[in-house]
C-alpha positions in Angstrom: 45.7 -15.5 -38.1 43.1 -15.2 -40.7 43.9 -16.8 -44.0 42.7 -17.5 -47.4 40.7 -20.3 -48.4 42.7 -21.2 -51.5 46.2 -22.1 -50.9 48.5 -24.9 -50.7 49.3 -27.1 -48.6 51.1 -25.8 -45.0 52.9 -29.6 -44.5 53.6 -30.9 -48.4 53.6 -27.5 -49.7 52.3 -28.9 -53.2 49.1 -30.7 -52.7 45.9 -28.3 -51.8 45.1 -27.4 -48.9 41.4 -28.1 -49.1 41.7 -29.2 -45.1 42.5 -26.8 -41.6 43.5 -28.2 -38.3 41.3 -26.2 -36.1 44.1 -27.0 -33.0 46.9 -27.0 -35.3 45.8 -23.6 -37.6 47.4 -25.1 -40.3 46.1 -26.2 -43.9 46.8 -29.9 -45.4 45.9 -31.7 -48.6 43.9 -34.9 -48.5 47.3 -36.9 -47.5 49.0 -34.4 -45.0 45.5 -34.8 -43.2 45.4 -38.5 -43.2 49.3 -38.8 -41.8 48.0 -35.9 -39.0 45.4 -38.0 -37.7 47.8 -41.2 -37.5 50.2 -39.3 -35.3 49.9 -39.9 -32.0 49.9 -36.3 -30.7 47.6 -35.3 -33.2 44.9 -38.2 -34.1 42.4 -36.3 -32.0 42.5 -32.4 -33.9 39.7 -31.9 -35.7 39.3 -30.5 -39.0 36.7 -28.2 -41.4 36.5 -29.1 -45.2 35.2 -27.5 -47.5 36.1 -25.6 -50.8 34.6 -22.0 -48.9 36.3 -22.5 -45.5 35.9 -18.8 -43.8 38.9 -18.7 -41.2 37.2 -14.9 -40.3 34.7 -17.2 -38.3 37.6 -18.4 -36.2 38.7 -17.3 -32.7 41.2 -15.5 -32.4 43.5 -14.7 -29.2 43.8 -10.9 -28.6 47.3 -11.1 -27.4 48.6 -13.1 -29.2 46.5 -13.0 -32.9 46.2 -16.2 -32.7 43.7 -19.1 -33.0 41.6 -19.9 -29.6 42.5 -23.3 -29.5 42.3 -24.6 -26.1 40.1 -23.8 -22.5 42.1 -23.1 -19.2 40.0 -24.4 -16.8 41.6 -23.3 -14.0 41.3 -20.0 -14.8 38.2 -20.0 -16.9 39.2 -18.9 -20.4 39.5 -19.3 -24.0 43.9 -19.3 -24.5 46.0 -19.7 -27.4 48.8 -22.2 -27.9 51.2 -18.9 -26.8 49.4 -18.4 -23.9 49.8 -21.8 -23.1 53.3 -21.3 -22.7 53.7 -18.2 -21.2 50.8 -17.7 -19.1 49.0 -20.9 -18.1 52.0 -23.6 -17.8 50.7 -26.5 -15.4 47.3 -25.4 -15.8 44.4 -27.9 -16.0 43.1 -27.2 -19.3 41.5 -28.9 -22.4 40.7 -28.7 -26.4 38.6 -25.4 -27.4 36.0 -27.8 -29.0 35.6 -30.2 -26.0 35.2 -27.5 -23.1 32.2 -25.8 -25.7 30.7 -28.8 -26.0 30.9 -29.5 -22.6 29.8 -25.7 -21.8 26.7 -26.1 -24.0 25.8 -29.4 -22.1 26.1 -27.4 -18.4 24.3 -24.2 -20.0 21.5 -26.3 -21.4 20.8 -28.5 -17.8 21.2 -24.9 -16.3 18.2 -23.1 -18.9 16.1 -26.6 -18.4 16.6 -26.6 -14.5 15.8 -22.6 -14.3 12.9 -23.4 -16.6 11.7 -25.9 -14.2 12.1 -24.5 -11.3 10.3 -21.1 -12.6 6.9 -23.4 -13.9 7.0 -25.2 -10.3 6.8 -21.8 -9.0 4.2 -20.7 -11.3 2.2 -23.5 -10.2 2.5 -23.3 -6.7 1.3 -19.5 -7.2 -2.0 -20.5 -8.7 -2.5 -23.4 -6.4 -2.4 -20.9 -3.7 -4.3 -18.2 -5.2 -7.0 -20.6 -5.6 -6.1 -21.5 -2.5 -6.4 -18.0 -1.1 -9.5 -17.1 -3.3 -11.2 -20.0 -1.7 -10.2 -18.9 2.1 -12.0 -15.1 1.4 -15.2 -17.0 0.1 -15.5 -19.2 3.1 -14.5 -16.4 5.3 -16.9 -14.3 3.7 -19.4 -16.8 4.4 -18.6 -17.2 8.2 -18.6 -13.7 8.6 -22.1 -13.8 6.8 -23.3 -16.7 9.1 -22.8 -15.0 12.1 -24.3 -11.9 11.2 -27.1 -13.4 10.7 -27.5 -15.2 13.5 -27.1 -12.1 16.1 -29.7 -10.7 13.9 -31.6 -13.6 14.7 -30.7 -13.1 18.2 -31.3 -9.5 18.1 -35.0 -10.1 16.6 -36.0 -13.0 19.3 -34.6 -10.4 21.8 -36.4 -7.6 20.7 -39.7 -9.6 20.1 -39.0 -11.0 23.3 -39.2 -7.9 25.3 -42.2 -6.6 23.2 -44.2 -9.7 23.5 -43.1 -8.9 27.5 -44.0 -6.2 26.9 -47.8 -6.0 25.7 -48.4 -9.1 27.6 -47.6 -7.4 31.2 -49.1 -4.1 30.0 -52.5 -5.3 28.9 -52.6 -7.6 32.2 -52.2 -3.6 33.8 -54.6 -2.0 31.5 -57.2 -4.6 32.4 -56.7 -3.9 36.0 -57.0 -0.6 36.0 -60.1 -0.7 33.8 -61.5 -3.1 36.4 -61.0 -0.4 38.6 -62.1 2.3 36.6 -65.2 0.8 36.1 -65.8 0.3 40.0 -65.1 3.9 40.6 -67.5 4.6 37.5 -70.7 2.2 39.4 -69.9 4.3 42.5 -70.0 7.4 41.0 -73.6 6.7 39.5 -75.0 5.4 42.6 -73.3 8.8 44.4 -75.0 11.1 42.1 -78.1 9.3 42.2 -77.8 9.4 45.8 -77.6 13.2 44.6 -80.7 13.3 43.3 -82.3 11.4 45.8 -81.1 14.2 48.1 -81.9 16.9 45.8 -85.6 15.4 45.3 -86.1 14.8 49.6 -85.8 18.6 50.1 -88.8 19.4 48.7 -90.6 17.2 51.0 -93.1 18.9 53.3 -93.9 15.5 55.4 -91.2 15.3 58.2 -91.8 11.4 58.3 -91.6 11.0 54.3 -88.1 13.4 54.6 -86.7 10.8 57.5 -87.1 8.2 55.6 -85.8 9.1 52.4 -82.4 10.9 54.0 -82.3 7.3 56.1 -82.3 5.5 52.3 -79.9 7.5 51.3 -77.7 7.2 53.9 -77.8 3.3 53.8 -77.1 3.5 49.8 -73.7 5.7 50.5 -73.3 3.1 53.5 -72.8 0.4 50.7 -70.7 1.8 48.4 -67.9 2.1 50.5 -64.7 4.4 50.1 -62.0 2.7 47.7 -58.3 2.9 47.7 -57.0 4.3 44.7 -54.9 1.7 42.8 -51.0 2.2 42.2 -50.9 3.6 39.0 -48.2 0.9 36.9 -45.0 2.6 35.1 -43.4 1.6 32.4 -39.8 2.9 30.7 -37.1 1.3 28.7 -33.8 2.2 29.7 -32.0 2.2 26.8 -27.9 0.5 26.9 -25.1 2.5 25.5 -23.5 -0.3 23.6 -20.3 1.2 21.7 -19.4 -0.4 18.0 -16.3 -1.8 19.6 -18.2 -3.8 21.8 -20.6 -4.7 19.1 -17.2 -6.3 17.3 -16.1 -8.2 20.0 -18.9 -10.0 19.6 -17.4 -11.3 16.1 -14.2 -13.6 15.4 -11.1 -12.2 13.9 -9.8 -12.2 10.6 -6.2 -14.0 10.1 -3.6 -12.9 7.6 -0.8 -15.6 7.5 1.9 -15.5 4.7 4.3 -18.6 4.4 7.2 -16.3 4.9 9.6 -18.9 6.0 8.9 -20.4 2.6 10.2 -18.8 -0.6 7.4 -18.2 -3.0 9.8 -17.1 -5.8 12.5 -19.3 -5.8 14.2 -18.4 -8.9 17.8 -20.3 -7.0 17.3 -24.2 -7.2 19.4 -26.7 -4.9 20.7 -28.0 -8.0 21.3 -25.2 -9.8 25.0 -23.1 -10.0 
């Protein structure tokens, strides 16, 4: 129970008690302390000194109102030396003070492995968003790369067909001006011939008219009749080529998560 600092000794009852037991929640002068800690049941209590000693700070048992002085391990709790007795007989238990030190030393390897654990984590989440940041710039750049080079392809291709192109059609336009012009030269010498014809009628001389219609005759003998040339066709015929097609033609992207591997592992091996 809470008490006052000044009074007199609990043991001697005449020296003050400037001493408490914090196992025994009693107060003792200098010498009732010093014959406390010789006893062999007590020699390992502990004590607070001090002219200002606030028993308020103490633990108290709810039960029983009275000081917390021992830890049931067994069942996980602050007891009282009542409890002890009624409540927790055979229990595995130990001094208030030793199970909170002992408690601090668990909770503070606990906070330090947590701690560790979380900063690992950390880590390994900017190692693989670097990672990751690095993967989409070299993707980028293969995607890039081949791009370009079915443009390239594309452009040699289309080049291709148009150097094809002209070459093969002027080869066809030079034929067929070859031709043209042999059908112009017999044209002339036709209408010539024409003329010739035209001119002879007017002759009054039978002889002079025979021999100019036999002239005639052997100049239309030489230019003789020519075939007319195949006239040369040319037509693109155009592909349909559908955008799917067009992306087959391109790798695949690849989205892989370690999911077998916990990214956030806030539960260490080690830890409770």
């Amino acid at each position: 129970m809470a008490q006052s600092a000044s009074k007199s000794c609990d043991i001697c009852m005449s020296g003050p008690g400037r001493n408490i037991c914090e196992l025994c929640d009693q107060w003792m002068c200098e010498s009732c302390k010093t014959l406390h800690l010789r006893s062999k049941i007590s020699r390992n209590h502990t004590f607070i000194n001090g002219s200002h000693i606030n028993t308020e700070d103490k633990l108290f048992c709810k039960e029983h109102d009275e000081n917390i002085i021992f830890y049931c391990n067994d069942c996980d709790m602050p007891i009282c030396k009542i409890c002890v007795v009624k409540k927790h007989k055979k229990h595995d238990m130990s001094e208030i003070n030793e199970s909170t030190q002992k408690l601090q030393v668990e909770v503070k390897k606990f906070i330090d492995l947590r701690i560790n654990c979380v900063k690992t984590d950390l880590d390994k989440i900017e190692q693989g968003t670097v990672k990751y940041q690095s993967d989409i710039h070299e993707a980028i750049s293969a995607i890039t790369e081949d791009g370009n080079q079915m443009k390239q392809w594309i452009d040699q291709k289309v080049q291709a067909l148009i150097t094809s192109l002209e070459e093969k059609g002027t080869a066809n336009l030079n034929a067929l001006q070859s031709k043209r012009t042999d059908f112009q030269n017999d044209l002339e010498k036709f209408q010539k011939c024409q003329t010739a014809f035209t001119e002879s009628q007017k002759l009054v001389n039978v002889t002079e008219l025979l021999a100019q219609l036999t002239h005639i005759k052997s100049e239309l003998r030489i230019a003789l009749e020519k075939q007319l040339p195949v006239m040369s066709t040319v037509k693109y015929y155009k592909k349909d080529v559908s955008e799917q097609e067009i992306s087959i033609l391109f790798g695949e992207l690849s989205f892989r998560s370690e999911s077998d591997k916990k990214l956030f592992r806030y539960q260490c091996d080690h830890c409770w």
